[in-house]
PDB file of N, CA, C and O in Angstrom:
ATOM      1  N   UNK A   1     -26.406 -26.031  16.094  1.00  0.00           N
ATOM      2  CA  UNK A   1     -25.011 -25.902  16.483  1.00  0.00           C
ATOM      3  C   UNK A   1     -24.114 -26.653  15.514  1.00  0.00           C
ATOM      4  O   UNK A   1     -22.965 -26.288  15.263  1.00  0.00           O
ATOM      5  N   UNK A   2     -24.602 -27.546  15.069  1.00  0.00           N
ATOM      6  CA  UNK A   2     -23.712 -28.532  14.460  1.00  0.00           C
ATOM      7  C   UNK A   2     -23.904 -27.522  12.822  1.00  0.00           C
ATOM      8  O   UNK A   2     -22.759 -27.210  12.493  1.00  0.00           O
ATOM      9  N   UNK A   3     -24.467 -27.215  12.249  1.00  0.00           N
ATOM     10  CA  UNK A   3     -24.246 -26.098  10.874  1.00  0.00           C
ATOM     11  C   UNK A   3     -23.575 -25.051  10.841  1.00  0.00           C
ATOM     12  O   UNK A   3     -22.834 -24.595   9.970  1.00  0.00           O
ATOM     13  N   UNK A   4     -23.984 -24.537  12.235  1.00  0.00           N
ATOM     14  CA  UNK A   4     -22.757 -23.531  12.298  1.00  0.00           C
ATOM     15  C   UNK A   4     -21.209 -23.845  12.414  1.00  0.00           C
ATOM     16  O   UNK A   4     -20.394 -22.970  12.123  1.00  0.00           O
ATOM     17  N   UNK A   5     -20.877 -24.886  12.767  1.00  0.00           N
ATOM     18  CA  UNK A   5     -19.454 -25.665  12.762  1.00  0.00           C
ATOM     19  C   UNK A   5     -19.203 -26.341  11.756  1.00  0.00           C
ATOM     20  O   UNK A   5     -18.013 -26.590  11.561  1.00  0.00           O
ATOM     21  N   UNK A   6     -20.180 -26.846  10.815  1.00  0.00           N
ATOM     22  CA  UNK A   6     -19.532 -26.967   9.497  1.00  0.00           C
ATOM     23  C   UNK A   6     -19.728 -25.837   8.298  1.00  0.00           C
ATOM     24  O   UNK A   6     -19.361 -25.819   7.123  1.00  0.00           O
ATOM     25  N   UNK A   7     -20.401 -24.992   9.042  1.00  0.00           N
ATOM     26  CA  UNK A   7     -20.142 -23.454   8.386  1.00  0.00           C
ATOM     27  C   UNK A   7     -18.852 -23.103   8.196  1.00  0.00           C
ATOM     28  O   UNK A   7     -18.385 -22.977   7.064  1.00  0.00           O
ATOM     29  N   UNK A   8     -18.274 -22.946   9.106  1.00  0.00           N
ATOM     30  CA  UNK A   8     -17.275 -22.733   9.794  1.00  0.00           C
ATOM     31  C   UNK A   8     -15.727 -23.384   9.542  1.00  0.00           C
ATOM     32  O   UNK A   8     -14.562 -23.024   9.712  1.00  0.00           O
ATOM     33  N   UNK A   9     -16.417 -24.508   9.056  1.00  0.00           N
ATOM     34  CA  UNK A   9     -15.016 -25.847   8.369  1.00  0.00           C
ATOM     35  C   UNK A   9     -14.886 -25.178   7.346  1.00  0.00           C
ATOM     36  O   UNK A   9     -13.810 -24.637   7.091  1.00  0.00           O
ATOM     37  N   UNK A  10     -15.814 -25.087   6.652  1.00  0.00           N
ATOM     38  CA  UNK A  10     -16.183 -24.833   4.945  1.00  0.00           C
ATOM     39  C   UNK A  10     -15.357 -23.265   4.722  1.00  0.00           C
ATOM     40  O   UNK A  10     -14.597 -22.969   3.800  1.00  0.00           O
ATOM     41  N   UNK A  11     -15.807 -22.366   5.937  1.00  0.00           N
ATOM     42  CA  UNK A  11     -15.728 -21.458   5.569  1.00  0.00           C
ATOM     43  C   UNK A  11     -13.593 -21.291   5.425  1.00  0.00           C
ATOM     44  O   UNK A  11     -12.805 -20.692   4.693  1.00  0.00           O
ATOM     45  N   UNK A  12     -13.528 -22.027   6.357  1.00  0.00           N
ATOM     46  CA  UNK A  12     -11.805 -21.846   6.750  1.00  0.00           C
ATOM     47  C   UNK A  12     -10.888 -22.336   5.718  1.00  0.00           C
ATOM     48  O   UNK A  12      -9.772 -21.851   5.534  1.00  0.00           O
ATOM     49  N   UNK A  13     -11.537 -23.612   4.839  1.00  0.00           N
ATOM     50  CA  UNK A  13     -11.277 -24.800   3.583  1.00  0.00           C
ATOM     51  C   UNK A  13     -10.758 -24.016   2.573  1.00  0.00           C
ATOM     52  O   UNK A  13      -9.766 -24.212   1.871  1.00  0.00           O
ATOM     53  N   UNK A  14     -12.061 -22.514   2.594  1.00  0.00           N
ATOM     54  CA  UNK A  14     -11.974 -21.803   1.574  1.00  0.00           C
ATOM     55  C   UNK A  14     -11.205 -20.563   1.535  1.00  0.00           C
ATOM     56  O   UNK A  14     -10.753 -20.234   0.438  1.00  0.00           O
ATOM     57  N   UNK A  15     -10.978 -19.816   2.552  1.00  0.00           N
ATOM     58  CA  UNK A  15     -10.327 -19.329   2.981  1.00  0.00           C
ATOM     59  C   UNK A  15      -8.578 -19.715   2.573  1.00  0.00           C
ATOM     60  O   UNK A  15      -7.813 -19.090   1.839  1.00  0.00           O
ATOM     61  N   UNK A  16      -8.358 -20.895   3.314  1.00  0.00           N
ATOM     62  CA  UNK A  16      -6.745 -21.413   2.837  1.00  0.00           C
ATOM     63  C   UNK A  16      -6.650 -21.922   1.702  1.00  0.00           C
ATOM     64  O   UNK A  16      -5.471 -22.102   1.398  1.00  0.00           O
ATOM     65  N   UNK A  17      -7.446 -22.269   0.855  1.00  0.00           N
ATOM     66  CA  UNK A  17      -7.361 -23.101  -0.403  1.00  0.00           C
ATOM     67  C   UNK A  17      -6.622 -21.385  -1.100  1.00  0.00           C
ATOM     68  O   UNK A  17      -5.499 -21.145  -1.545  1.00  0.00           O
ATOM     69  N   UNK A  18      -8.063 -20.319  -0.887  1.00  0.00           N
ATOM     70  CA  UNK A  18      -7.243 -19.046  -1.588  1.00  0.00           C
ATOM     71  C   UNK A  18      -6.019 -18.715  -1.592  1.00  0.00           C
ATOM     72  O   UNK A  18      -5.207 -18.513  -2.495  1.00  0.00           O
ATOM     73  N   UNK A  19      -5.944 -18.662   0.214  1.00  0.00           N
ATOM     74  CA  UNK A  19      -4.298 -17.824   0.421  1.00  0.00           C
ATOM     75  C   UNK A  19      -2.904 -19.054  -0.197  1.00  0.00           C
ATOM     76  O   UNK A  19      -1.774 -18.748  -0.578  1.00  0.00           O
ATOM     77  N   UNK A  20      -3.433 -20.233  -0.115  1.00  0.00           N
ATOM     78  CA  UNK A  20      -2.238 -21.120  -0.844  1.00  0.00           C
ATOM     79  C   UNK A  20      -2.175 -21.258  -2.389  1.00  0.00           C
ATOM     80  O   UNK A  20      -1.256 -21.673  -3.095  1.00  0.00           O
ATOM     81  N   UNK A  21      -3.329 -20.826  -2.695  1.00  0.00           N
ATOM     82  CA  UNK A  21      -3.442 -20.507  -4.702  1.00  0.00           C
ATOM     83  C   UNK A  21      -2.375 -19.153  -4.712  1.00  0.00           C
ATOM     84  O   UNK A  21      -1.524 -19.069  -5.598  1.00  0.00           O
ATOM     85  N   UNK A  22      -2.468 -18.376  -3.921  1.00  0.00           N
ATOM     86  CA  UNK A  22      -2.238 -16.941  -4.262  1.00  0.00           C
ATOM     87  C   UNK A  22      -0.494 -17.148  -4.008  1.00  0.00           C
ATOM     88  O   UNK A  22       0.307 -16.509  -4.691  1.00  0.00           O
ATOM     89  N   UNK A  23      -0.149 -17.905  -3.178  1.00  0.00           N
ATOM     90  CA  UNK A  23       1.471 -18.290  -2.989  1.00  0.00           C
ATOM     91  C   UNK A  23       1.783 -19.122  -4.068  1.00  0.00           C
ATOM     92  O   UNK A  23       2.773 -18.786  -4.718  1.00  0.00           O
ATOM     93  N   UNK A  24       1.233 -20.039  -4.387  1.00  0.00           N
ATOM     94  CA  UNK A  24       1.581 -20.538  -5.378  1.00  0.00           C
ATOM     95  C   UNK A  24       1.868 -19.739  -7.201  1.00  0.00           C
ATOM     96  O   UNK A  24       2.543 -20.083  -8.171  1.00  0.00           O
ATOM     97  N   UNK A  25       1.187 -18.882  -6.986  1.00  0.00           N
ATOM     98  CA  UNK A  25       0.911 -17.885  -8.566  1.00  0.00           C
ATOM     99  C   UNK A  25       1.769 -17.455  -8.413  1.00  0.00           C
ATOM    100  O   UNK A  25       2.581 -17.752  -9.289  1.00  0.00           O
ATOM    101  N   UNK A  26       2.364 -16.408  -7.221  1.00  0.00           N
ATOM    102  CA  UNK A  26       3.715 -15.265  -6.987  1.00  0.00           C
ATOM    103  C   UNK A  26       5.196 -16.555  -7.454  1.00  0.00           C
ATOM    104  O   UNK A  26       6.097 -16.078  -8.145  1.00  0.00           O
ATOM    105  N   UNK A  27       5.312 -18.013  -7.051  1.00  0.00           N
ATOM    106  CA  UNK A  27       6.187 -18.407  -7.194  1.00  0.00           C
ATOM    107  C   UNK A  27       5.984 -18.624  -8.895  1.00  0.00           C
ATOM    108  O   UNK A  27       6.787 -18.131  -9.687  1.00  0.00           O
ATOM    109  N   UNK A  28       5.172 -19.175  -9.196  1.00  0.00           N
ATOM    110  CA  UNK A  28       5.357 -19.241 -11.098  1.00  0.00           C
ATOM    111  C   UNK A  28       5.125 -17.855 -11.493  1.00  0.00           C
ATOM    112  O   UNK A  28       4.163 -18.003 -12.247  1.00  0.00           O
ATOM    113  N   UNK A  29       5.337 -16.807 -11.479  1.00  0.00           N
ATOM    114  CA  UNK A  29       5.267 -15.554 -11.920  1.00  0.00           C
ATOM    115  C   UNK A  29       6.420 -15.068 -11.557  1.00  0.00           C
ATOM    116  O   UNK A  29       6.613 -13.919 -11.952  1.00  0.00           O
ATOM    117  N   UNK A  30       7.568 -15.720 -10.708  1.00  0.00           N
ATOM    118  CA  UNK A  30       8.691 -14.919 -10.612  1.00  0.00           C
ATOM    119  C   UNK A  30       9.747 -15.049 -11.982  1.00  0.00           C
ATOM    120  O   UNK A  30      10.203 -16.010 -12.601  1.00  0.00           O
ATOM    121  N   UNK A  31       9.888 -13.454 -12.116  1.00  0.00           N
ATOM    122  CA  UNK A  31      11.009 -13.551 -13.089  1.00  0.00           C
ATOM    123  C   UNK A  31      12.693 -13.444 -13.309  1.00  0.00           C
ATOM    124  O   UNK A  31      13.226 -12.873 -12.357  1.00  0.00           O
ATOM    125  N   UNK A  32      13.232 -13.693 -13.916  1.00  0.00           N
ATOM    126  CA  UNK A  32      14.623 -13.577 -13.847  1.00  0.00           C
ATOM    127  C   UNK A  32      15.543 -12.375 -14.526  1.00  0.00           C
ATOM    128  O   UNK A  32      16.196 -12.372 -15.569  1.00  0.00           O
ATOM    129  N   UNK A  33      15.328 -11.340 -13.499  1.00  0.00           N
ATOM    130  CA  UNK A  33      15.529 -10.212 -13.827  1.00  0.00           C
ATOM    131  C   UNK A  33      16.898 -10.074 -12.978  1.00  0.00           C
ATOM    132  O   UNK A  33      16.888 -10.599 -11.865  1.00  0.00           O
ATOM    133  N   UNK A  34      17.989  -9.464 -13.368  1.00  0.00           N
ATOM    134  CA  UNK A  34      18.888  -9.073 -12.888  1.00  0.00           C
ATOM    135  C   UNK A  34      18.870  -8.123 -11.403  1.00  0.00           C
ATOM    136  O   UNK A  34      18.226  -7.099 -11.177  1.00  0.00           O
ATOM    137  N   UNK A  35      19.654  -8.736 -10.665  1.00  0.00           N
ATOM    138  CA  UNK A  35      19.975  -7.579  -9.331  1.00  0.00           C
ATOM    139  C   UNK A  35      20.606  -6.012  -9.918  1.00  0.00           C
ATOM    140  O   UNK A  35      21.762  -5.873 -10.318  1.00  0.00           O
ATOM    141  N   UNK A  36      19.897  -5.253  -9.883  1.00  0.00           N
ATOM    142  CA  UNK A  36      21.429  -4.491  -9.774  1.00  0.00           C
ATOM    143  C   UNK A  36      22.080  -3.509  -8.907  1.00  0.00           C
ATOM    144  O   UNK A  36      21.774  -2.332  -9.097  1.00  0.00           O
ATOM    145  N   UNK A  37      22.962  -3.801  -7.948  1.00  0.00           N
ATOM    146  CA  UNK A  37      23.933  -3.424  -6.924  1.00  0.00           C
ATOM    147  C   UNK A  37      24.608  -2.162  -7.047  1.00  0.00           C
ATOM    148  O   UNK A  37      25.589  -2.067  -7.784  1.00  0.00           O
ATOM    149  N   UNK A  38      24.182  -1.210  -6.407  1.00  0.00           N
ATOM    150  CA  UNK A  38      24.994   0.343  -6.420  1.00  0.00           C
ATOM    151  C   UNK A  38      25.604   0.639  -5.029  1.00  0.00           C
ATOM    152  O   UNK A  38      24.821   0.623  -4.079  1.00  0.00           O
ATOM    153  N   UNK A  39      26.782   0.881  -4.821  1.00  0.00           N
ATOM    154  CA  UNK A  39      27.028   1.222  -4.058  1.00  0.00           C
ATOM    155  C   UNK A  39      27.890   2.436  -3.542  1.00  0.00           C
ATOM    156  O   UNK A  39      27.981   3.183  -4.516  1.00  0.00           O
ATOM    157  N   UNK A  40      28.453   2.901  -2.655  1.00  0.00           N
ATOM    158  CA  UNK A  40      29.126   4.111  -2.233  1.00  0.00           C
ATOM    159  C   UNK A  40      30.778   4.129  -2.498  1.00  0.00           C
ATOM    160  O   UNK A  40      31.429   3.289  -1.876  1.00  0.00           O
ATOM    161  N   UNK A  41      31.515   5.081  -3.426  1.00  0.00           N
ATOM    162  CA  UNK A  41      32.682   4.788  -3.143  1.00  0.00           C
ATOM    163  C   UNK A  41      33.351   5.028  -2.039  1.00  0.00           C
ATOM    164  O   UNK A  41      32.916   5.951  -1.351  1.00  0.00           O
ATOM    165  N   UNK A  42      34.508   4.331  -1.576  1.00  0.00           N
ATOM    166  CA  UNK A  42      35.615   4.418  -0.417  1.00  0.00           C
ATOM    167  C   UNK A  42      34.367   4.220   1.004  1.00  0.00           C
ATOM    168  O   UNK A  42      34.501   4.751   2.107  1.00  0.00           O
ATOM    169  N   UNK A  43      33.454   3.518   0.671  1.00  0.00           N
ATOM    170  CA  UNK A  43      32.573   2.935   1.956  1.00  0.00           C
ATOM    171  C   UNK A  43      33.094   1.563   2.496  1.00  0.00           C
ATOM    172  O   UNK A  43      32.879   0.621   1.733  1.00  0.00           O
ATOM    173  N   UNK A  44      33.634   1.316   3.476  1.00  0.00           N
ATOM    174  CA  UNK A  44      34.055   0.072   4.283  1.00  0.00           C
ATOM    175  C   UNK A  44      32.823  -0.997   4.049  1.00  0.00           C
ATOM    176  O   UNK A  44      32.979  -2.201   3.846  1.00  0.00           O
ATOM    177  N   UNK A  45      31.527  -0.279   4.124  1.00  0.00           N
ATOM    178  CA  UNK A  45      30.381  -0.942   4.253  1.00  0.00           C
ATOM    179  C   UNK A  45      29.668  -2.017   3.363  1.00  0.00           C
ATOM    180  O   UNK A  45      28.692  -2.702   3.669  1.00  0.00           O
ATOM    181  N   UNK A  46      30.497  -2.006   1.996  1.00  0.00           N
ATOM    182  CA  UNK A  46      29.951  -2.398   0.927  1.00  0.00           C
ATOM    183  C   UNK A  46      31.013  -3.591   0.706  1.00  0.00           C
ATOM    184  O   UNK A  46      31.151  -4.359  -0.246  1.00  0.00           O
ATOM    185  N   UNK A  47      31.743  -3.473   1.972  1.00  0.00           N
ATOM    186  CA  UNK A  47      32.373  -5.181   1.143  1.00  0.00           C
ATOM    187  C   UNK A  47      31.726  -6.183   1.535  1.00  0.00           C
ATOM    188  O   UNK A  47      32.320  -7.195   1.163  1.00  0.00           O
ATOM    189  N   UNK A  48      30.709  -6.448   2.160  1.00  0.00           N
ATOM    190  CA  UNK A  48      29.828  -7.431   1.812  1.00  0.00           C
ATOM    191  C   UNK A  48      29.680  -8.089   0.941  1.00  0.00           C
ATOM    192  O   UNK A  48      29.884  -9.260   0.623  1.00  0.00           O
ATOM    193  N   UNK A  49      29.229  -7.081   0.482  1.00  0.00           N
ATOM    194  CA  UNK A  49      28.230  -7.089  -1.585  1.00  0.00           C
ATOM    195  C   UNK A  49      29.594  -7.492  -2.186  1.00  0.00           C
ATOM    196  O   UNK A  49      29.324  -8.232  -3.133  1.00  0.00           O
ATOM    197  N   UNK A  50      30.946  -7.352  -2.081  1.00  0.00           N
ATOM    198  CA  UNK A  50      31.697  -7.672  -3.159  1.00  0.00           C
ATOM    199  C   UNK A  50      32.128  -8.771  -2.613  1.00  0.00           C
ATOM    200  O   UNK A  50      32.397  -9.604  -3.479  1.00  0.00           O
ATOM    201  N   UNK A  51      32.330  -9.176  -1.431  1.00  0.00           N
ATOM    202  CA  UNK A  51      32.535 -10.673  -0.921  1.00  0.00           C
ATOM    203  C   UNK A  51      31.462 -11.510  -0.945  1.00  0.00           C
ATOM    204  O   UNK A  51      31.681 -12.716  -0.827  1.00  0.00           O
ATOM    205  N   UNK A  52      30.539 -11.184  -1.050  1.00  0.00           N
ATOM    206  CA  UNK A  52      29.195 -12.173  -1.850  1.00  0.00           C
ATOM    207  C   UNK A  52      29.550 -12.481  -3.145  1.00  0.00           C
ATOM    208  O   UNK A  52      29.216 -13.607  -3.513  1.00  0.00           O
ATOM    209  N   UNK A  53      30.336 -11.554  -4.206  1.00  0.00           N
ATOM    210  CA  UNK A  53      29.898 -11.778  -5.291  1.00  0.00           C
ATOM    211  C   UNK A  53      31.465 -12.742  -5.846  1.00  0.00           C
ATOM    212  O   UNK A  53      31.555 -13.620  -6.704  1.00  0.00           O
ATOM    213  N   UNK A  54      32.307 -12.263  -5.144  1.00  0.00           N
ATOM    214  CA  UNK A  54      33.318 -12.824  -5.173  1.00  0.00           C
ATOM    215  C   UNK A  54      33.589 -14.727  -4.467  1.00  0.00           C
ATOM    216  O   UNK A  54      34.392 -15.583  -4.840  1.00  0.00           O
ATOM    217  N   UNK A  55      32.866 -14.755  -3.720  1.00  0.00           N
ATOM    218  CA  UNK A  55      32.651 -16.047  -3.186  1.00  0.00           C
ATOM    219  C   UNK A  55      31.110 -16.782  -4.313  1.00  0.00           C
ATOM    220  O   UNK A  55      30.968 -18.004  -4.267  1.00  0.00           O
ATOM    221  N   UNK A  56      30.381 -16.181  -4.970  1.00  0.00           N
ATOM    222  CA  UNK A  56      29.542 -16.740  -5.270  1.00  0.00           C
ATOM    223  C   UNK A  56      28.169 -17.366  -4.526  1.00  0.00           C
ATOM    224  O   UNK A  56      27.501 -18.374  -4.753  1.00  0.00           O
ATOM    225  N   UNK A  57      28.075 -16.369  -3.603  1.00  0.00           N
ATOM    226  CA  UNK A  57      26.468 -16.319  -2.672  1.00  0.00           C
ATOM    227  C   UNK A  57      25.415 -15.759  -3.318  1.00  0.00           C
ATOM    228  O   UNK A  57      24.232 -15.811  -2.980  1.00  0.00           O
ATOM    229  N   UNK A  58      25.730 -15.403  -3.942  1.00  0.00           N
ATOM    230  CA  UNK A  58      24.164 -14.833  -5.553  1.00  0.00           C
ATOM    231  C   UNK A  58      24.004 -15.468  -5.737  1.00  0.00           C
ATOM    232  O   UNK A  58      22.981 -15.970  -5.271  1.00  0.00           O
ATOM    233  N   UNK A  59      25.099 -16.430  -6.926  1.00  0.00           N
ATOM    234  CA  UNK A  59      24.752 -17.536  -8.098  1.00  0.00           C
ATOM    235  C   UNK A  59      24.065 -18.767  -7.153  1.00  0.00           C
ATOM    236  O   UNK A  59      23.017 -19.301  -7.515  1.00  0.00           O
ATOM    237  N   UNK A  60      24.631 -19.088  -6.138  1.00  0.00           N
ATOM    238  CA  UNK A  60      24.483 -20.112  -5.827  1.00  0.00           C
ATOM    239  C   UNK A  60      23.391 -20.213  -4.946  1.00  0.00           C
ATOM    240  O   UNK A  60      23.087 -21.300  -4.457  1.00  0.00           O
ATOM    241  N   UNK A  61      22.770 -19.172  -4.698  1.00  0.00           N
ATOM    242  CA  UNK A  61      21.323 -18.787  -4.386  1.00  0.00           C
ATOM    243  C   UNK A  61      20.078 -18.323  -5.649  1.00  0.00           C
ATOM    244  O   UNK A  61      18.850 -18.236  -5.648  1.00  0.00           O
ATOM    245  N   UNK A  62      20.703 -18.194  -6.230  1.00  0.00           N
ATOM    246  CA  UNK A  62      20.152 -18.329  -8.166  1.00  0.00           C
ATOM    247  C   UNK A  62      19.774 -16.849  -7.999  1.00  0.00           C
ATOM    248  O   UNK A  62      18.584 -16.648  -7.756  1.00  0.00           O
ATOM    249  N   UNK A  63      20.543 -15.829  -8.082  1.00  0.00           N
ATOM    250  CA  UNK A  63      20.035 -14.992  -7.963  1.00  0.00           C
ATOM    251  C   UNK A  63      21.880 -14.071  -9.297  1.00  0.00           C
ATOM    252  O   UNK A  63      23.108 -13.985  -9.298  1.00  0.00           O
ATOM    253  N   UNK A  64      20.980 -13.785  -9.886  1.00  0.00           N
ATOM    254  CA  UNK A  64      21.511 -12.809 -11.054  1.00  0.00           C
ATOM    255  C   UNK A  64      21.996 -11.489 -10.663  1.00  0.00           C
ATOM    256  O   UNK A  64      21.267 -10.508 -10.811  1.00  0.00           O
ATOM    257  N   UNK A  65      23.636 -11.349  -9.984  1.00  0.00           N
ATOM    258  CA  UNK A  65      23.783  -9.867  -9.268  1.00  0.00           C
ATOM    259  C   UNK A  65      24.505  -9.162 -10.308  1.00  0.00           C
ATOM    260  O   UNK A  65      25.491  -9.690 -10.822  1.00  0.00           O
ATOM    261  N   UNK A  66      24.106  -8.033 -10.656  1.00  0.00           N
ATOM    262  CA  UNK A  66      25.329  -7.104 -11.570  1.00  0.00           C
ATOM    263  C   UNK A  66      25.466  -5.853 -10.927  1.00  0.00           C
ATOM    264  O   UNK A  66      24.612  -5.367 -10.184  1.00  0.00           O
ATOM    265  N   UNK A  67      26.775  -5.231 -11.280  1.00  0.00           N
ATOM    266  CA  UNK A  67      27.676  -4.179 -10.379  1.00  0.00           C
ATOM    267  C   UNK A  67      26.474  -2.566 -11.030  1.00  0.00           C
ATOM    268  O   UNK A  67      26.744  -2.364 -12.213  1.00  0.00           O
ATOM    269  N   UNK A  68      25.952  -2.091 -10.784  1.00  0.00           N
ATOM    270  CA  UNK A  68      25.713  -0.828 -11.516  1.00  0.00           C
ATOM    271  C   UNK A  68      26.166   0.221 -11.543  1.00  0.00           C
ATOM    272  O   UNK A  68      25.879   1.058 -12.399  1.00  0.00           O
ATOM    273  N   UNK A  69      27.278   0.459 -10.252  1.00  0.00           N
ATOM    274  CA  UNK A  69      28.023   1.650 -10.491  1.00  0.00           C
ATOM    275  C   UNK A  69      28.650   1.949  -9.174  1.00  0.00           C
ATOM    276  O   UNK A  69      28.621   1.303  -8.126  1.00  0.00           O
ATOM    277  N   UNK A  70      29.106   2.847  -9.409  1.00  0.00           N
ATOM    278  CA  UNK A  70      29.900   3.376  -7.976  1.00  0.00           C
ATOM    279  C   UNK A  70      29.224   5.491  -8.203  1.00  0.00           C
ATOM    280  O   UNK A  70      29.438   6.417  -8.985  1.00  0.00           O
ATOM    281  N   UNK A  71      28.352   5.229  -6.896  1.00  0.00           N
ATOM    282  CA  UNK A  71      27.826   6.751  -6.411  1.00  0.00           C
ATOM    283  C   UNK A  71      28.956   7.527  -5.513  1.00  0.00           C
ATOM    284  O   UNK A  71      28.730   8.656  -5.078  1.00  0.00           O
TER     285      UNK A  71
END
């Protein structure tokens, strides 16, 4: 009984050691690639996105937004 419960430790050790390597890689592998924001003309819906960008809730979330067009 007692091997099977440190089977069992071991097995879980190894288990999370992986899944916290694998979070850790996605954060140093992120790159700094531009947003880019399309939206609808004469849509009410999209002033969000321009009162984000206008107040500075991108930058200041480090996030790189550019306009790509009006559909």
């Amino acid at each position: 009984m007692k091997k099977f419960t440190l089977i069992k430790k071991f097995t879980l050790i190894i288990c999370f050691s992986f899944l916290f390597s694998q979070q850790l890689m996605g954060i140093v592998t992120a790159q700094e690639n531009p947003v880019r924001i399309g939206y609808l003309q004469s849509d009410i819906h999209q002033w969000a996105c321009w009162i984000a960008i206008e107040k500075g809730f991108y930058r200041q979330n480090g996030v790189d937004a550019k306009v790509a067009g009006i559909f």
